[in-house]
C-alpha positions in Angstrom: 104.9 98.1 105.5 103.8 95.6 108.5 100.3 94.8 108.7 97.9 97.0 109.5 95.9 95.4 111.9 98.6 94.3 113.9 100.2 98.1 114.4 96.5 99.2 115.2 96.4 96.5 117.7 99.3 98.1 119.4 98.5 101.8 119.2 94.7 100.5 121.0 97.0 98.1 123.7 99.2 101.2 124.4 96.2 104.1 124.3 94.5 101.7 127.0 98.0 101.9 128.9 100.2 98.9 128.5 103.7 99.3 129.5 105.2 97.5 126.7 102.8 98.5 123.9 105.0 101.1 122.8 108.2 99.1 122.4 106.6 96.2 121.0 104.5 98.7 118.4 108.2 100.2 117.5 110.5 97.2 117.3 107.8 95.9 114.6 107.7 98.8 112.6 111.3 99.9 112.9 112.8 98.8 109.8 109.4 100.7 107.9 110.6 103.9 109.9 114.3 103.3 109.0 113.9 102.8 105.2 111.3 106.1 105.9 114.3 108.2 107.5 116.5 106.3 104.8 115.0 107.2 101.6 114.1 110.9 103.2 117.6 111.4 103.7 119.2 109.8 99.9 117.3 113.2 98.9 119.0 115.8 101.0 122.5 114.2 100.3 124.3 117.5 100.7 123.7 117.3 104.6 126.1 114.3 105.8 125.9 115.3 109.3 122.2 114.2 109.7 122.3 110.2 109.3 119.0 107.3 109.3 119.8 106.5 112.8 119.8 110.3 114.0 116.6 110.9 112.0 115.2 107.9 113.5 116.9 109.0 116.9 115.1 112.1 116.6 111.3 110.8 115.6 111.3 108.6 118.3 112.2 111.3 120.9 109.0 113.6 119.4 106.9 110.7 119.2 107.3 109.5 123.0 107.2 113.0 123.9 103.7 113.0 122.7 102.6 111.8 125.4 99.0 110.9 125.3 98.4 111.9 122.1 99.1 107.7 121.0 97.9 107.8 117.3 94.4 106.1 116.6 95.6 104.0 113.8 97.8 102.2 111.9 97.3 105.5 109.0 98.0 108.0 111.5 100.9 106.5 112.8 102.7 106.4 109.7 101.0 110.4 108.6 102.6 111.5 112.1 105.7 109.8 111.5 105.5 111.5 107.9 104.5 114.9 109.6 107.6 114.7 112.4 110.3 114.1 109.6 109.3 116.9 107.9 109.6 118.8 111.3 112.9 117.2 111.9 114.5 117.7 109.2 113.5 121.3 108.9 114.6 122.3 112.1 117.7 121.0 111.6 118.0 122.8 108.0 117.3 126.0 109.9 120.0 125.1 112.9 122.3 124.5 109.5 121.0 128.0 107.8 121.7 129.8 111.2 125.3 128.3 111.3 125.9 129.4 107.9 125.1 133.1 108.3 127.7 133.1 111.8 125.6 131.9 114.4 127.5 131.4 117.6 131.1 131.1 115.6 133.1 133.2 113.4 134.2 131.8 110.3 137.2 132.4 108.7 136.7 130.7 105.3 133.7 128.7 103.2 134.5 126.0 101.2 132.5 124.2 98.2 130.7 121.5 101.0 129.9 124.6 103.4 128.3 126.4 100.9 126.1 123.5 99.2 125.4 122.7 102.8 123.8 126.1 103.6 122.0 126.3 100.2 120.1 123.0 100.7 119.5 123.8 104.3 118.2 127.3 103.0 115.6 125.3 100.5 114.2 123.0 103.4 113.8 126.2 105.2 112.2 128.0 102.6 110.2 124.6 101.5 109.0 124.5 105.3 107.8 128.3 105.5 105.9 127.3 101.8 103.9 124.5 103.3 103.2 126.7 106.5 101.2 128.9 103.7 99.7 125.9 101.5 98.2 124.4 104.7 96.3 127.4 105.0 94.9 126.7 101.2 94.4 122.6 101.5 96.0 120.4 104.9 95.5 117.6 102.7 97.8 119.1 99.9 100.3 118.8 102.9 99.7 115.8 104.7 100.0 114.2 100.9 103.4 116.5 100.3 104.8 114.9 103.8 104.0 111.4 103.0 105.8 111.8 99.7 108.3 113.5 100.0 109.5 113.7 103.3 108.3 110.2 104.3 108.7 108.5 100.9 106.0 107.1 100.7 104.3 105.7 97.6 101.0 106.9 96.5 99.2 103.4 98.0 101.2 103.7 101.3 100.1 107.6 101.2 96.5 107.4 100.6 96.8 104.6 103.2 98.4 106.8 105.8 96.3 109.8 104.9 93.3 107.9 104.4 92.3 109.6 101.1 91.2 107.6 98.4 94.6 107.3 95.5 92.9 109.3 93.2 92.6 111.8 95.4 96.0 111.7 96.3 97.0 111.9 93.1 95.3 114.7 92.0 96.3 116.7 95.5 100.3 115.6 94.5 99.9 117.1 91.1 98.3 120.0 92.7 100.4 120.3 95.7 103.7 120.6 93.7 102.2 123.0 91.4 101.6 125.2 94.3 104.8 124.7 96.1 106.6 125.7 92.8 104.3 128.6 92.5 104.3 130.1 96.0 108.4 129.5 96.3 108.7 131.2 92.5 106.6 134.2 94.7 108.9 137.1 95.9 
């Protein structure tokens, strides 16, 4: 990851409105966001039409569509880019599930891919809809799951993003999988 005070330093110059803040801020921390999008992906192998550059594509579109809401810090730069994977990815699981039960074409036969296609878009799906329900318990079991998992983050580089202390993080990882397996074990 690129240092911190640096990417801080850019988020301030482009909360107080410099033009170029933004684009500076994102050519240094592209390659971070790319092995992000990267390492998110090697997991979800079974859905080859979402590539690094289209995840990547995709974040920055959400992020510059924020608007105003520039992150404070170099922490929750990285936790929203954590947070907006997750989103991407699980919208585009659901766009998969939706195709997979007809959606706007009629199929005339399913193959091996199609099928392992719709079952791992069906368990970011359900996987979304379970954190929905653990964020009601604990957000920080969540923001920890998204910097993990979704982000790939190491427990260091989460606690840094999250800004809970590594213990912490460890103990709400341990406890945040537990849950997860419990809640999507749940009828």
């Amino acid at each position: 990851m690129d240092v911190p005070e640096d990417i801080t330093r850019l988020l301030d110059q482009a909360r107080d409105g410099e033009r170029d803040a933004w684009a500076r801020l994102l050519r240094r921390t592209y390659a971070d966001i790319k092995r992000l999008a990267r390492h998110q992906l090697a997991q979800g192998a079974t859905m080859p039409t979402l590539n690094t550059t289209g995840l990547v594509n995709e974040w920055y579109l959400r992020i510059v569509d924020a608007g105003d809401a520039v992150p404070e810090n170099r922490q929750h730069f990285f936790a929203l880019t954590a947070r907006i994977m997750r989103q991407v990815i699980c919208a585009y699981a659901r766009e998969r599930a939706t195709a997979k039960r007809g959606g706007d074409q009629r199929r005339v036969e399913l193959d091996q891919i199609d099928q392992e296609i719709g079952e791992e878009a069906n368990r970011f799906v359900a996987l979304d809809q379970a954190l929905t329900r653990l964020a009601v318990e604990n957000g920080n079991m969540v923001r920890v799951v998204e910097c993990r998992f979704f982000a790939g983050m190491t427990e260091t580089e989460t606690a840094e993003a999250a800004a809970i202390p590594l213990r912490t993080v460890q103990w709400l990882w341990a406890q945040a999988r537990e849950r997860l397996a419990h809640i999507l074990e749940a009828p």
